[in-house]
C-alpha positions as MATLAB code, in Angstrom:
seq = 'XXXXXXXXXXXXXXXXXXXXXXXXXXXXXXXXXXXXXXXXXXXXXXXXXXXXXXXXXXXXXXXXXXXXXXXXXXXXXXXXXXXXXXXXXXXXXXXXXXXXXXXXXXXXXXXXXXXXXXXXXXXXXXXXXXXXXXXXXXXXXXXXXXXXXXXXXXXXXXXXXXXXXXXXXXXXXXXXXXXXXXXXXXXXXXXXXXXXXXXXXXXXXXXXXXXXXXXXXXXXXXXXXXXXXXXXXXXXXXXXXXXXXXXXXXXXXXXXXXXXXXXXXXXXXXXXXXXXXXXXXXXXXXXXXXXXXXXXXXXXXXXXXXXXXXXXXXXXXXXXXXXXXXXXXXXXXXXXXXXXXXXXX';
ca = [
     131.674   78.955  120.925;
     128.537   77.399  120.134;
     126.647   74.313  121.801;
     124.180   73.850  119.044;
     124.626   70.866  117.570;
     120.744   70.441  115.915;
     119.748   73.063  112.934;
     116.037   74.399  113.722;
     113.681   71.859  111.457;
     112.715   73.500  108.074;
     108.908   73.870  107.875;
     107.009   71.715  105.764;
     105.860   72.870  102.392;
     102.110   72.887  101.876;
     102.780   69.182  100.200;
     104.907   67.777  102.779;
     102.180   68.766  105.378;
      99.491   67.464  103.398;
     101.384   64.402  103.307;
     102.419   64.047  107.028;
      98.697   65.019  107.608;
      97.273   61.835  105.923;
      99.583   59.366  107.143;
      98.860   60.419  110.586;
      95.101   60.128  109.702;
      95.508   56.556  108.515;
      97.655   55.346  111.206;
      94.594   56.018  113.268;
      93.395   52.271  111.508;
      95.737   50.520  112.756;
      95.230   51.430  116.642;
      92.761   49.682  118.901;
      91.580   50.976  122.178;
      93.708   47.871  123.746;
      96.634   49.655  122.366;
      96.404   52.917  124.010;
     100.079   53.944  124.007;
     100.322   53.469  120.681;
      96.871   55.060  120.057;
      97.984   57.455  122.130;
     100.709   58.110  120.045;
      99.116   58.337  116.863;
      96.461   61.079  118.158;
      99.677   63.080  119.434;
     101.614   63.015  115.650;
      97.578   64.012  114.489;
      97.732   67.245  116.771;
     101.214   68.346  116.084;
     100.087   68.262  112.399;
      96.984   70.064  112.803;
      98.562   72.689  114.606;
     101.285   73.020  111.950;
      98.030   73.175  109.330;
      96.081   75.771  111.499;
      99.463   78.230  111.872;
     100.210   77.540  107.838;
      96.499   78.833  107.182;
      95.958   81.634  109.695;
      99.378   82.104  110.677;
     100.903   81.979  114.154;
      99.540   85.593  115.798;
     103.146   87.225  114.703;
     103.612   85.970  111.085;
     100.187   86.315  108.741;
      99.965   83.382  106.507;
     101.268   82.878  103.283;
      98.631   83.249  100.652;
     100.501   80.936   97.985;
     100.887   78.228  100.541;
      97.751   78.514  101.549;
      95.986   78.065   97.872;
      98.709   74.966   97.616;
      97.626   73.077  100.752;
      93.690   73.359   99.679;
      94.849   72.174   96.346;
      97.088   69.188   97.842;
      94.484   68.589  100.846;
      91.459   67.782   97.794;
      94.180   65.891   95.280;
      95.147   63.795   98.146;
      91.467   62.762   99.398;
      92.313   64.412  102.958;
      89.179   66.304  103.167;
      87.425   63.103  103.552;
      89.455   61.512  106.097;
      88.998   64.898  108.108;
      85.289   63.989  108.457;
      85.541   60.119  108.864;
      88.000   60.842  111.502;
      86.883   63.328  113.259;
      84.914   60.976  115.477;
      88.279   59.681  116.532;
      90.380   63.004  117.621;
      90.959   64.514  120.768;
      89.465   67.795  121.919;
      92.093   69.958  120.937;
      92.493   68.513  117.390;
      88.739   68.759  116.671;
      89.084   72.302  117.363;
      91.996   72.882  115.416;
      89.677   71.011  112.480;
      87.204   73.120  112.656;
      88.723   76.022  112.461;
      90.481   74.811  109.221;
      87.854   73.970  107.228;
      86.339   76.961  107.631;
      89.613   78.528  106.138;
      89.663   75.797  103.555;
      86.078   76.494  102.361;
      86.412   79.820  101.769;
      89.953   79.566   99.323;
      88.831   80.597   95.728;
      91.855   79.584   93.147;
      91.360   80.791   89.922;
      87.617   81.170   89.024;
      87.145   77.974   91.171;
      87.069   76.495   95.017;
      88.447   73.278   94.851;
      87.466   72.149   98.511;
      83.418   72.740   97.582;
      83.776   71.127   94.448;
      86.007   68.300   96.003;
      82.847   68.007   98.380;
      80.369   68.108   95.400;
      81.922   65.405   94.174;
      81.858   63.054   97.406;
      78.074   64.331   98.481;
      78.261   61.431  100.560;
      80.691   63.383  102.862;
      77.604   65.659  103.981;
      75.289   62.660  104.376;
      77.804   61.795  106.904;
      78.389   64.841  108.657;
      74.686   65.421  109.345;
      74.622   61.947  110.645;
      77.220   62.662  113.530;
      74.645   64.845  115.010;
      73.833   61.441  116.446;
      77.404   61.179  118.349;
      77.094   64.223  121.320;
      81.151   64.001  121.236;
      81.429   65.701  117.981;
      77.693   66.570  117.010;
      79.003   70.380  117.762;
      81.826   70.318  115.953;
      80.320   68.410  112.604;
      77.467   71.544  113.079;
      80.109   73.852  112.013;
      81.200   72.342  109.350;
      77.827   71.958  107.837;
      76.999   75.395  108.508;
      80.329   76.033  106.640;
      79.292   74.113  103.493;
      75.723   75.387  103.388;
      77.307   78.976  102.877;
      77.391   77.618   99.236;
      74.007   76.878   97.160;
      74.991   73.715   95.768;
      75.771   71.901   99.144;
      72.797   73.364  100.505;
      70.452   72.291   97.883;
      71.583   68.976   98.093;
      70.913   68.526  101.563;
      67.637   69.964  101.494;
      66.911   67.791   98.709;
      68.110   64.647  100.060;
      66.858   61.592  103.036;
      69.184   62.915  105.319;
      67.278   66.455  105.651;
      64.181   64.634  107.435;
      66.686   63.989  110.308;
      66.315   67.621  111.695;
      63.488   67.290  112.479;
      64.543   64.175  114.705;
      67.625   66.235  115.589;
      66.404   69.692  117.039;
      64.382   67.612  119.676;
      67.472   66.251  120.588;
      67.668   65.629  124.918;
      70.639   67.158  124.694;
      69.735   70.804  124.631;
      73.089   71.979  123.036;
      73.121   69.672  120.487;
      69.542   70.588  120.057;
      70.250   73.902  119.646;
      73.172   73.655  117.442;
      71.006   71.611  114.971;
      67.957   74.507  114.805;
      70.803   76.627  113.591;
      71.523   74.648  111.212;
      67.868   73.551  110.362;
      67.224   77.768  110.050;
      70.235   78.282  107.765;
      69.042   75.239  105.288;
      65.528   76.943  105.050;
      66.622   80.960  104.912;
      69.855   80.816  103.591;
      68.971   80.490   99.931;
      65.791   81.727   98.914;
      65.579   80.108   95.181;
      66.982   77.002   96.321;
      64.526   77.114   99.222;
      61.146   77.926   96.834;
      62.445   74.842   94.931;
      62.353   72.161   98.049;
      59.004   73.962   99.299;
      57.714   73.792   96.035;
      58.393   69.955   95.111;
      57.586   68.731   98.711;
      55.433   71.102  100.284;
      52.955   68.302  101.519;
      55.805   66.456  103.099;
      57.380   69.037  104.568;
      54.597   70.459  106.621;
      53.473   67.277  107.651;
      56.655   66.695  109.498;
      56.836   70.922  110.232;
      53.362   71.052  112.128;
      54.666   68.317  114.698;
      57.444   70.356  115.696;
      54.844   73.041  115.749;
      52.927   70.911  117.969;
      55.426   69.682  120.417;
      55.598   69.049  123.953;
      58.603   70.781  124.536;
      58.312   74.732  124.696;
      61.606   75.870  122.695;
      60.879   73.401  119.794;
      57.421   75.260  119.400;
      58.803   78.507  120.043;
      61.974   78.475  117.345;
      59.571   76.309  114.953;
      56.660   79.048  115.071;
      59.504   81.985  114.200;
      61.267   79.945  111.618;
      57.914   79.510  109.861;
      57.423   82.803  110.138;
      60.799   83.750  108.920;
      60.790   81.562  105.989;
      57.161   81.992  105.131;
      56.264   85.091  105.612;
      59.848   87.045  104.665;
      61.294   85.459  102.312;
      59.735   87.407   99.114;
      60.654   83.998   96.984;
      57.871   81.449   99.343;
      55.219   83.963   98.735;
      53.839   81.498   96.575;
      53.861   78.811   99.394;
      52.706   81.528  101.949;
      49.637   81.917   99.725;
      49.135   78.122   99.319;
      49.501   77.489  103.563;
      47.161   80.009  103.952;
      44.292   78.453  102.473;
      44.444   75.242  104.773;
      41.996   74.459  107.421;
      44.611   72.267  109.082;
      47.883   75.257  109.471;
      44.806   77.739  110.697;
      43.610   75.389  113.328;
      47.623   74.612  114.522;
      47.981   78.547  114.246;
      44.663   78.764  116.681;
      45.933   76.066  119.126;
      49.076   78.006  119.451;
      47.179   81.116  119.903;
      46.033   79.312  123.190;
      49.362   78.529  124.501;
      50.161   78.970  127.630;
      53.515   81.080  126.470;
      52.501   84.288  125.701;
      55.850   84.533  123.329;
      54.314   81.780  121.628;
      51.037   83.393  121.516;
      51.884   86.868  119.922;
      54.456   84.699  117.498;
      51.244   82.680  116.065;
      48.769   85.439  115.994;
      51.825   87.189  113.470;
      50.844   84.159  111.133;
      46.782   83.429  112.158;
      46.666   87.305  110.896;
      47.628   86.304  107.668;
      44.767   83.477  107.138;
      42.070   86.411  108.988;
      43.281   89.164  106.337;
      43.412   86.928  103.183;
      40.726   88.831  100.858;
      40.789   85.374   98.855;
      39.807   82.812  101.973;
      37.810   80.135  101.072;
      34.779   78.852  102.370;
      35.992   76.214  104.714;
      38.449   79.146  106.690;
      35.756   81.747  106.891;
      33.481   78.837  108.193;
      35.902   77.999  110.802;
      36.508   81.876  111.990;
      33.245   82.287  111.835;
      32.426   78.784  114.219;
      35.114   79.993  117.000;
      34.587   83.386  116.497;
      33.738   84.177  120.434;
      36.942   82.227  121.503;
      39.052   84.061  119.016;
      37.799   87.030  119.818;
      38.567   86.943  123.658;
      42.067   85.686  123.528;
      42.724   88.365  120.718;
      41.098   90.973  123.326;
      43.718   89.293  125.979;
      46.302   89.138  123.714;
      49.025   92.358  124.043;
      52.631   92.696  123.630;
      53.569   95.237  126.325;
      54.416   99.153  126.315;
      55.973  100.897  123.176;
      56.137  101.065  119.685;
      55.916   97.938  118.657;
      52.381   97.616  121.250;
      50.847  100.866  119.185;
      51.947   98.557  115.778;
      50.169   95.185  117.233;
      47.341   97.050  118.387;
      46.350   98.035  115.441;
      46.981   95.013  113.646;
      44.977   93.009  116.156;
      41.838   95.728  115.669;
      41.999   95.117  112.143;
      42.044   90.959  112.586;
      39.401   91.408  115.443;
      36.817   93.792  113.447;
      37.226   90.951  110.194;
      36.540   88.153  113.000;
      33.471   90.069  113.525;
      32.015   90.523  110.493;
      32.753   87.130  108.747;
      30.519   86.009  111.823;
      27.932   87.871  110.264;
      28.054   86.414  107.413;
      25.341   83.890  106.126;
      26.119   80.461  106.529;
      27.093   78.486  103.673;
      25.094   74.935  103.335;
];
């Protein structure tokens, strides 16, 4: 004889979830701190939901997800403006659900229906959305999680352009000297992926506000703190020296009095790391056959105090040492014989 008087509940379709999702978002308006319980409440129905959306798009561990109801959900989540409330709520959510989130909109992202992706056009639509998500870098609670979700977006060329190319951009360079050294960190990433990630788009925002831009670049190059000059100095090398699309910009940045004397400050440092990463870019201003007047006149000036920290400067043993070596002959004997040169009146 059986005791079971309640049928197992019928899982939601991709709408009904959708659906449930949303009104547990917006009931989050209507709670105040004074009303935990019932705040309390609402967060719970929030995190049953989310995990029902997290084991509909990546399945539970036994069961792999269904690929239909998966293309439906990103379809109802953008039709039913959920994608927003994910990121003007987020601030709001417990641990657990943040996670959950996360994890989702990565998922979401990627879905390609058709010859389209709804969820990045959905978000090309409402730019605004990654305005805002940049800005929670200023809230340590969620700056983490919001840096995943931005990294997510700037997988695809349009969002990243329009980041690079709008106000909110500037704020990673207020955002990577963070106090908070995770936070910090987590916005560098996302600071390296804007300027590698894309090389066209890239070219374009050097390009168009390359006097801007390395106004605001040489301070972090320039900073008190040692890992903000450290990743800076590598990321300029990175995106100005190997990307083959900023070769244009690489030739412009060499010809500036004002990068080779940051490049010779650095070369200074009291970080030898930071040392053997600027001499990898001062090279580049010493070996230009092109240099004009004002750079060989400055070699040529500090030529004795170039030439003993390059005698000083070494890498260690092995291949890369033999490599360096060589390199640093070739800078040091073009020291020397600019020095040689007459001077120009």
């Amino acid at each position: 004889m059986s005791f079971s008087f309640f049928k197992p509940s019928r899982p939601k379709t991709p709408s009904e979830l959708v659906k449930a999702i949303r009104e547990s978002l917006l009931a989050l308006d209507t709670k105040t701190v004074v009303e935990v319980k019932a705040l309390e409440k609402a967060l719970e129905e929030v995190e049953k939901n989310f995990l029902a959306m997290r084991q509909m798009l990546s399945g539970d561990g036994e069961v792999e997800p269904n690929t239909e109801n998966v293309s439906q959900f990103a379809i109802e989540i953008c039709k039913e403006d959920v994608l927003g409330l994910f990121i003007h709520k987020l601030h709001v959510l417990g641990w657990e659900a943040r996670k959950d989130l996360v994890h989702c909109w990565c998922i979401l992202l990627k879905q390609t229906i058709g010859s389209g992706n709804c969820c990045v056009e959905y978000i090309e639509s409402h730019l605004d959305l990654l305005d805002f998500l940049v800005l929670c870098y200023d809230n340590k609670d969620v700056a983490l999680n919001c840096g995943n979700m931005v990294r997510e977006c700037i997988k695809f060329p349009s969002l990243a352009k329009y980041i690079l190319d709008s106000t909110s951009f500037e704020l990673f360079f207020k955002y990577v000297e963070l106090p908070n050294f995770d936070v910090a960190s987590d916005a560098f990433a996302t600071f390296r992926d804007l300027l590698t990630r894309h090389e066209t788009a890239v070219s374009e925002f050097l390009t168009a506000r390359y006097e801007e831009f390395f106004e605001l670049y040489e301070k972090l190059l320039t900073s008190a703190n040692y890992v903000t000059r450290r990743q800076s100095l590598k990321l300029l090398s990175e995106f100005l020296l190997e990307l083959p699309s900023n070769s244009h910009i690489m030739k412009r940045y060499i010809l500036e009095v004002r990068h080779l004397k940051v490049m010779m400050t650095l070369l200074k440092d009291s970080s030898k790391n930071i040392q053997i990463s600027a001499f990898h870019i001062f090279k580049v201003f010493v070996a230009n056959p092109n240099k004009p007047h004002e750079i060989i006149a400055i070699l040529a000036k500090n030529h004795e105090r170039l030439l003993m920290l390059l005698h000083n400067l070494s890498v260690g043993k092995g291949a890369e040492d033999e490599q360096f070596e060589e390199e640093k002959e070739l800078i040091i004997k073009e020291i020397e014989r600019v020095s040689r040169l007459p001077k120009i009146t």
